[in-house]
Steps between C-alpha positions, in 0.01 A plus 500: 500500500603860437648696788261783580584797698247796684569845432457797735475855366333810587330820359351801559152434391244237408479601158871514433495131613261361366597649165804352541455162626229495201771554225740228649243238517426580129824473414566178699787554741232458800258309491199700773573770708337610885455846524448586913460896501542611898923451559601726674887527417804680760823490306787747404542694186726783431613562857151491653279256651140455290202414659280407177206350403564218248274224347724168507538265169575118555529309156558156437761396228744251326910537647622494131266819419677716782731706315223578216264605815686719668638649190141575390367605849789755495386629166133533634523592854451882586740437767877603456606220729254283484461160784525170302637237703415110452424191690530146392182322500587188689180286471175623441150315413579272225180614281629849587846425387377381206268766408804759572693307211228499265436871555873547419480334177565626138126550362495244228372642198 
């Protein structure tokens, strides 16, 4: 089976997420995306310490399609310095697993 990883990012907005986590499921390099709008994020930028708002992103991928994630959520992401950071997967529900796979896949034509 494929090795799967979760993804953590955040944003400033609902709509910024959502639009997106929308563009990399269409384009394959995650496979769904939860949305949970209420973080609060402390964390410091520029010399200062932020107390922000945030909506966090968790997204479900394959390990081989890391590089071509974060390389496209760096070309989308409003943020400067955006959060990506990755967890492996280590077992999960095998219908789940399965479903994450087939998500993944190439659309066949």
């Amino acid at each position: 089976m494929t090795e799967m990883l979760m993804v953590f990012t955040t944003f400033a907005n609902v709509e910024d997420a959502a639009r997106v986590a929308r563009t990399l499921v269409e384009e394959r390099l995650i496979a769904c995306a939860n949305i949970v709008p209420g973080a609060r994020s402390l964390y410091r930028w520029e010399g200062k310490v932020a107390d922000e708002p945030e909506v966090t992103v968790t997204m479900k991928t394959r390990k081989q399609d890391w590089t071509a994630l974060l390389s496209r959520l760096h070309e989308l992401h409003p943020y400067t310095t955006p959060e990506c950071v990755a967890v492996r997967i280590a077992s999960g529900a095998p219908a789940y697993m399965a479903w994450l796979e087939d998500a993944l896949a190439p659309e066949t034509p």
